[in-house]
Structures are given as C-alpha cells and as structure tokens.
C-alpha positions in Angstrom: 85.8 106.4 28.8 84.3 109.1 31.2 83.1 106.2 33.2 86.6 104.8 33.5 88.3 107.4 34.9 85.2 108.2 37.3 85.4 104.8 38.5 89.5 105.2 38.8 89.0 108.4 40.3 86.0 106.2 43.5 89.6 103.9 43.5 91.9 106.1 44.3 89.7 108.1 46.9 88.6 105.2 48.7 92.4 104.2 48.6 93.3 107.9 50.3 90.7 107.9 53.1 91.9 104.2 53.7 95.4 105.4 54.3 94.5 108.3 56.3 92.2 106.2 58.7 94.8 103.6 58.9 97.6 105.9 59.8 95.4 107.4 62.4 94.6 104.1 64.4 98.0 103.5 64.0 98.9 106.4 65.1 96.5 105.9 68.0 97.1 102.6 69.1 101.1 103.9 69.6 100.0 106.8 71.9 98.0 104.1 74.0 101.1 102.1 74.0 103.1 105.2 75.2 100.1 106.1 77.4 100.8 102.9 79.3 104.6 102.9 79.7 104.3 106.1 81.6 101.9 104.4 83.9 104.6 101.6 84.8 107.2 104.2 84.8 105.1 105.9 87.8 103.7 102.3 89.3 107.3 101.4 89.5 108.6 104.2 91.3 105.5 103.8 93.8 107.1 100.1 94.2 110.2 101.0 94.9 109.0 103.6 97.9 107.2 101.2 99.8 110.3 99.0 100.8 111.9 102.3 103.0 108.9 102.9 104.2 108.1 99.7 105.5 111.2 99.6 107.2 110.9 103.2 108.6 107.3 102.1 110.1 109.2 98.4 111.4 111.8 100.9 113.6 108.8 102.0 115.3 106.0 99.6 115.3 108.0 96.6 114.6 105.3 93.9 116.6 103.0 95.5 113.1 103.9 92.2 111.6 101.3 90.8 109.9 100.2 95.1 108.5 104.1 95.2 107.1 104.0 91.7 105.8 100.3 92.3 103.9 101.9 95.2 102.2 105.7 93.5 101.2 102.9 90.8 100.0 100.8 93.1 97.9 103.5 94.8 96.9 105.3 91.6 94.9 101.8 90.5 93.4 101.3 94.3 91.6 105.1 93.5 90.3 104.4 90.0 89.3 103.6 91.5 85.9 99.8 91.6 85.7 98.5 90.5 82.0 96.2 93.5 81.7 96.0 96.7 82.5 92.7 95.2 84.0 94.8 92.9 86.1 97.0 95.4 86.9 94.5 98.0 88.3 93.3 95.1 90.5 96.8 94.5 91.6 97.5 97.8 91.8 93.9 98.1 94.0 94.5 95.5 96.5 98.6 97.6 97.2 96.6 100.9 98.2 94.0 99.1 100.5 97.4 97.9 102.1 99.2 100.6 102.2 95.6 102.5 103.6 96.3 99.8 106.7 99.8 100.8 107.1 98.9 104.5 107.2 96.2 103.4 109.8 98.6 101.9 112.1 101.4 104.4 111.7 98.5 107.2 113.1 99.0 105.3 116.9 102.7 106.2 117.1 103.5 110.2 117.2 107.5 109.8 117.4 106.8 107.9 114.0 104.5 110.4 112.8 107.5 113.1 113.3 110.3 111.2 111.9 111.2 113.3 108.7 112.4 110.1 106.7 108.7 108.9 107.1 107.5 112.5 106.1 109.5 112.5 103.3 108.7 109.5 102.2 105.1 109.8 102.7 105.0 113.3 100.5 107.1 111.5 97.8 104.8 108.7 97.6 101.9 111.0 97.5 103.4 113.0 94.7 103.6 109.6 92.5 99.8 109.1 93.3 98.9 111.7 91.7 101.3 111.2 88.5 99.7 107.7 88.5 96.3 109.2 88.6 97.0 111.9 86.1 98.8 109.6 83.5 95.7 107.1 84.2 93.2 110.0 83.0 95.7 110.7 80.1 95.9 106.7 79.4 91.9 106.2 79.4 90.9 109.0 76.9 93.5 108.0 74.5 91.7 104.3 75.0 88.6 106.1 74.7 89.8 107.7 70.7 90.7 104.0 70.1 88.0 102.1 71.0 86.0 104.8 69.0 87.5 104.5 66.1 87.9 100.7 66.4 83.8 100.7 66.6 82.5 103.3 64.2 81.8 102.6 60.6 83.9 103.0 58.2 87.1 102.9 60.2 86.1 99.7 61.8 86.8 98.2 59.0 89.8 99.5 58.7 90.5 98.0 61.8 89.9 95.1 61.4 91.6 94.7 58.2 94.9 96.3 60.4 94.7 94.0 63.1 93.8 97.0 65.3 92.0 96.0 68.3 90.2 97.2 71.1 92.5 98.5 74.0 91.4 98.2 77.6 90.7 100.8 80.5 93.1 101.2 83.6 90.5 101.6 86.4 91.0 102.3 90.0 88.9 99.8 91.7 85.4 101.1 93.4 87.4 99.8 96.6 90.1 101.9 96.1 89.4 104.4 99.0 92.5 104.5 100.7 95.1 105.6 98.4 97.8 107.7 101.5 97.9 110.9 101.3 99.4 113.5 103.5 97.9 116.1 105.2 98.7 118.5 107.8 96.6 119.0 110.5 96.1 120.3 114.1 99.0 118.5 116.9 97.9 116.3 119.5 96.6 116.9 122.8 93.4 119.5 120.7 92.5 119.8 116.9 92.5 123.7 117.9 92.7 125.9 114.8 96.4 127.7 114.7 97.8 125.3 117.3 101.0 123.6 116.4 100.3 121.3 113.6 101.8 117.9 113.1 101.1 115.5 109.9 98.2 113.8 109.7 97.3 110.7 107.4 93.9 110.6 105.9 92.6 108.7 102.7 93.0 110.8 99.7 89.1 110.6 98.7 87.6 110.8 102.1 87.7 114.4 103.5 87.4 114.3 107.4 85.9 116.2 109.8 87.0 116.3 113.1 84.5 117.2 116.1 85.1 118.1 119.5 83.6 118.5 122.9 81.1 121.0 123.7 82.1 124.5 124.6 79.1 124.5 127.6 80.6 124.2 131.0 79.7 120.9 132.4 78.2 119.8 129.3 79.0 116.2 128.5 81.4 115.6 125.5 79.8 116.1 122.3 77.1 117.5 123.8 75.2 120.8 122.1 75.0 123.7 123.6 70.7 124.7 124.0 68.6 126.9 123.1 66.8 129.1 125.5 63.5 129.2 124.5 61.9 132.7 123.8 60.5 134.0 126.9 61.7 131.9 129.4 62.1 132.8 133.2 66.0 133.6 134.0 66.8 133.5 137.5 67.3 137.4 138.7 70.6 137.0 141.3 68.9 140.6 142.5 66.2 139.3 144.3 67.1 135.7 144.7 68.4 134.9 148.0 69.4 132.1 150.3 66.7 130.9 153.0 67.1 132.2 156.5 67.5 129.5 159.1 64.4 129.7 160.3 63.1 129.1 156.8 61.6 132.6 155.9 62.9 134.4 153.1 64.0 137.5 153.7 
C-alpha cells in the first residue's frame, strides 16, 4: 500500500512540474509573439516616413531619380510581408543601405540640408531607429529564453509534446552600416569648433572624423606641422644681413 501512494504521489509531481513548464513556454512563446508586433508597429511607422521624405529630397534634387526610385523600391519589398523575421531583417537590411544612399546624396544640397521639414523628418525617423533597435534587443532575449527552454532537458520534452517550437532571431544584417542618423555638426565653409553649426548626416555606427589643413603658413593641405630637431641652427635676424652690392658683407 505504502508503495501505491508513493508511486501516486511520483504521478502527481511529475504531473505539477509538467504544468508549470508548460505554462512557462507558453507563456514564453506569447511574449515572443508580442515581442514581434512591437517591431512591425515601429517598422511600419519607419515605412510610412520614408514616402515625405522622399518627396522632400525630389523638391530639391529631383534629377536623384534612380537614388529615390531604389528607396520607393526597397521600401515596398520590406512591406511585401517578409515570411520570417529572418526575411524581414534582410528586407529590412537592404531599406537602410537605401536610405544610407539617399542621406549620401541629400549631403550635396545645403538649401536641402536646412529645410526644417527634412530636419524634422530626419530626427523622427532617427527616433524610430532606435525604438526598432531597442524592441529588436528586447525581441531576441525573449527568443533567447525560448529557444533555451525549447532545448534543455526536461522541458524539451515538454515542448515538443506542446507543439512549442523554436523561434527565430531578428538580426540586423553585418551590411547594415548605414542606418540615417542625424547629427549636428560644424556649418559649411570650416568644420571650426563653435562656428555656426548646421545638420550633418552620418551613418549611425560609423563615428567620423573630420581633418583639416595644416595650421603652418605655406604648408600644403594636410600637411604636419615639423619638428625642429634639438639643437638645430636658427637663423639670428641680429646679425644676418643682406649682401652689399659689391658682394661683401658688411
């Protein structure tokens, strides 16, 4: 009898930890799920942006065709509905290498640079990058959990008996290099520090550096100033002199 209700006793804990390692996937595999809605909520605000400014950079530099078109064109294939989040990160990869080029070209026309609706809409589409990128890190460690569980004995099977799979990463791609972001730096005509400063466009993970000319008089542009080397003669203007006519020195 004692070994009856020890066995019934195995049951009914093995029956407790499979209910409280089902609910958890469960309850894991819905925060992925709600994990990834806020990343099309964000990469579908970032689609709607990139119409107005398109057509703020076409009031300017409308003979840009084929840079406008490229982005209008990677723009539809991220919206197509990618079948993945792999997909989609592709998708979503090949719209910020457009947009990088459209950034590039916008950098040759200063009236453009200055025209607050393309400010405006550059900082708003800056400030969904980095909800995109923030939800993406949330996204991926909840994939992480899941995938963990999914994997490790006992849960796994668990899993399997759930139907619980495997969910998959949203990854920028290695090529993504060129995500827009705005900066503000020195105006044009001198990068001088404290001169007037006038928005600047530079790739979000590339931090530039901007050299000038040298500061030596008559030295070439980007030339260094030298060194004197220790002990060197210096000309003393007290006792150098200009030659007399007649050649002597005086």
């Amino acid at each position: 009898m004692i070994i009856v209700w020890i066995l019934l006793g195995l049951v009914v804990l093995l029956a407790v930890v499979g209910v409280v390692m089902y609910n958890g996937l469960i309850g894991l595999r819905n925060k992925v799920e709600e994990g990834w809605r806020q990343i099309d909520v964000e990469l579908k605000r970032r689609h709607d942006l990139i119409p107005n400014l398109v057509e703020t950079v076409k009031g300017y530099a409308s003979h840009e065709r084929g840079t406008l078109e490229d982005v209008m064109a990677a723009r539809s294939a991220a919206m197509s509905g990618a079948p993945t989040p792999a997909a989609a990160a592709q998708a979503e990869g090949q719209l910020s290498q457009a947009l990088g080029r459209l950034m590039a070209v916008a950098e040759a026309y200063p009236d453009l640079k200055a025209n607050q609706n393309f400010l405006a809409l550059q900082q708003e589409l800056t400030s969904t990058e980095d909800r995109i990128a923030s939800s993406r890190r949330y996204y991926n460690a909840l994939v992480r959990d899941l995938n963990t569980k999914v994997e490790s004995v006992p849960s796994n099977v668990v899993a399997n008996m759930a139907g619980v799979k495997r969910a998959e990463y949203f990854e920028a791609p290695a090529t993504e290099a060129v995500v827009p972001n705005v900066s503000f730096g020195a105006g044009t005509g001198g990068d001088v520090a404290g001169g007037p400063a006038t928005p600047a466009v530079a790739p979000s993970t590339q931090p530039g550096a901007v050299g000038g000319p040298s500061t030596q008089p008559g030295g070439a542009p980007g030339a260094l100033p030298q060194a004197q080397a220790p002990g060197a003669a210096q000309p003393d203007p007290t006792t150098d002199s200009v030659p007399r006519p007649d050649g002597s020195n005086p």
